[in-house]
N, C-alpha and C positions, 0 to 999 in steps of 0.2 A: 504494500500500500504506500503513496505517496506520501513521502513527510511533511506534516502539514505544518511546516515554516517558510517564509517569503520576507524576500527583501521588494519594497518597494519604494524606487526614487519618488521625490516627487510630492513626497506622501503627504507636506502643508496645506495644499491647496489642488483646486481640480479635479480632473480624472485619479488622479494618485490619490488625493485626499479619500475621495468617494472606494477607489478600490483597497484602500489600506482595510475602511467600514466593512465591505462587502465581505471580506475576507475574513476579518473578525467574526464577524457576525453568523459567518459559515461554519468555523471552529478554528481558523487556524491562528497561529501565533507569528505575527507581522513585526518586522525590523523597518523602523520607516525613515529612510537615509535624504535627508533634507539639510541645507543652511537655514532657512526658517524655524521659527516657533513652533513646536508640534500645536496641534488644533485636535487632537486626540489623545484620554484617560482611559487606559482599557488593561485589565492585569496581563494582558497577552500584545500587549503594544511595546515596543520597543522603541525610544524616539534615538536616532543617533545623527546631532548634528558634525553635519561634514559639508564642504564646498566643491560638488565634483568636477569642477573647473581647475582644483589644485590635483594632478597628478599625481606626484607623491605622496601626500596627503591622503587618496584615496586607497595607493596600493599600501599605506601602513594600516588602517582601517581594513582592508583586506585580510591582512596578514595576521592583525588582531582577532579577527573571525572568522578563522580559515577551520579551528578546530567543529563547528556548527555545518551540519549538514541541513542545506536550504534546499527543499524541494522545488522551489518557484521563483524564479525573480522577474518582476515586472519593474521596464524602465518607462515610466511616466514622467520625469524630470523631461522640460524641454524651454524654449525659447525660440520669440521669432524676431527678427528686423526685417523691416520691409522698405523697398528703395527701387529705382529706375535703375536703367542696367549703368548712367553715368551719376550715378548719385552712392554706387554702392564698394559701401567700405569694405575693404580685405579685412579688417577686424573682427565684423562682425560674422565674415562666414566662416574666419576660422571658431570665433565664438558656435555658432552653432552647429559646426563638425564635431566641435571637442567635445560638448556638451550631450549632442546626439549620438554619434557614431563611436568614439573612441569611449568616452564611457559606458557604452553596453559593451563594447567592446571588454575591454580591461575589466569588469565586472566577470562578466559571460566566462574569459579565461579563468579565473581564480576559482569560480561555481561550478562548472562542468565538471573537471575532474572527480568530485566526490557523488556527483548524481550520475558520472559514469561506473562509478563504483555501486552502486545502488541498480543501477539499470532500470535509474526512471527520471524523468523531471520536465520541468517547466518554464521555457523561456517567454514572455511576451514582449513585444516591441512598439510604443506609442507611435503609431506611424501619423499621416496625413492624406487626404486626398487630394491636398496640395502635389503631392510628389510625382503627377502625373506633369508636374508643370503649371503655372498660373504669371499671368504678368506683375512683377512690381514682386513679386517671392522669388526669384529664381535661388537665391543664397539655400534658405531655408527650403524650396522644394528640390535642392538636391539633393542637401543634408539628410530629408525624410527617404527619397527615392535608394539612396544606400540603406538603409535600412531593412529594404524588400532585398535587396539584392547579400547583404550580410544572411538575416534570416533564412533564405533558399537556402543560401552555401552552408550555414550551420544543422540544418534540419538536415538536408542531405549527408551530412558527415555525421550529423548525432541520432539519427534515428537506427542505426543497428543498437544502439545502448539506450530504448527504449524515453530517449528527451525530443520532446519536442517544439518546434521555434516559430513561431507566427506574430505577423505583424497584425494591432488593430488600428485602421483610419477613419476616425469618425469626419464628418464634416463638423462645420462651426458648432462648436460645442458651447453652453453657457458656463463659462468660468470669467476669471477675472482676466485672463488674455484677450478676450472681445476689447474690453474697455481701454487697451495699453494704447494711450498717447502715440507710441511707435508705430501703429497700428492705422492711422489715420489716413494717407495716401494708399490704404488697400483695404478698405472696408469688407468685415465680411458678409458673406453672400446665406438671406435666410432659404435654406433648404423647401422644397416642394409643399412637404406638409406643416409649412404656416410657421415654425416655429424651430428652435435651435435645439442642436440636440443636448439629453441632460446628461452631466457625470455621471449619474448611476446607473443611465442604460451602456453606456458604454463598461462601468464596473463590473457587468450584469453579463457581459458575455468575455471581459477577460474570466472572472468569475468561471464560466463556464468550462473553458479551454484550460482549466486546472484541474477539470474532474475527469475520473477516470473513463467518461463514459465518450471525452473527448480527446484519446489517448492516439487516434487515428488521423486527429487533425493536424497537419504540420506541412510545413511550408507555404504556408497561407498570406496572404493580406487580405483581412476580413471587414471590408467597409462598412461603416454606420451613417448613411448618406440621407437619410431621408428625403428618397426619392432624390438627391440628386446628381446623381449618374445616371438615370433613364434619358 
């Protein structure tokens, strides 16, 4: 049976806030790796502030919790800047590679190992339905678009040792990233049915891709669009 422990970035606010809940609330015992304030009291919550932006930093934190076998880790920690293709700062998209890509990365390597040793486990990856491309995102919808493409390549390599790796892209979701000042030159777009999507639907089906019943799913990007990809 799956160990029901998870690391989940991100876990102050948003999607990660909401999935840190869901998961509690399921049974399992949640590590929630944020700079922020935890916004969660739960004897099975684990708050551990870290800046995964600091490299080093994170692989000591690794190393510190290397001996905890994590059945699940979900990377929800993310960031966007949005900009014209002559407006857009090399900073910012290293900012969101390192943020997106290298740390599920460097996460992903230190966890595998012991869910290979188990010959089970659970990866998921906050994607975008940006990463098909959008104008005024290209930084950030490449950042996401590697995502899908890490994902395939880990699922393919990790699914003989029974872990599996799927990306989820909801559309415009209601958190406090709608509202970021930064955000103003790329307004986001309300989906078909009327309304934005909510954190806990999308918690709702990382949720799901941790049960056993969803052990077959893997190499996925599983959109939450409402209705907006028809």
């Amino acid at each position: 049976m799956l160990n029901k422990a998870a690391i989940v970035t991100g876990s102050s606010s948003g999607i990660g806030l909401a999935t840190a809940k869901h998961l509690l609330e399921n049974g399992w015992r949640v590590a929630g790796w944020d700079r922020d304030a935890a916004q969660i009291e739960h004897a099975n919550f684990e708050a551990i502030a870290i800046d995964l932006m600091d490299a080093p930093a994170l692989s000591v934190l690794l190393e510190a919790t290397s001996s905890v076998a994590y059945g699940a880790f979900i990377h929800a920690a993310g960031q966007m800047y949005t900009g014209s293709l002559s407006d857009l700062k090399l900073a910012d998209g290293a900012a969101m590679w390192r943020l997106h890509v290298e740390v599920a990365t460097q996460i992903a390597q230190a966890l595998t190992p012991a869910m290979q040793a188990a010959k089970q486990g659970r990866i998921v990856l906050l994607g975008s339905r940006v990463a098909n491309g959008m104008a005024l995102r290209s930084q950030y919808a490449a950042a996401k678009s590697a995502l899908i493409a890490l994902s395939r390549s880990w699922a393919a390599e990790l699914a003989p040792h029974g872990i599996t790796v799927n990306v989820v892209s909801p559309s415009a979701t209601q958190t406090a990233m709608l509202a970021d000042p930064s955000r103003t030159s790329s307004a986001p777009k309300l989906p078909p049915i009327g309304r934005y999507i909510e954190p806990f639907e999308v918690a709702s089906l990382i949720g799901y891709l941790l049960t056993p019943e969803a052990a077959a799913i893997t190499g996925q990007n599983l959109q939450i669009c409402g209705g907006s990809s028809l």
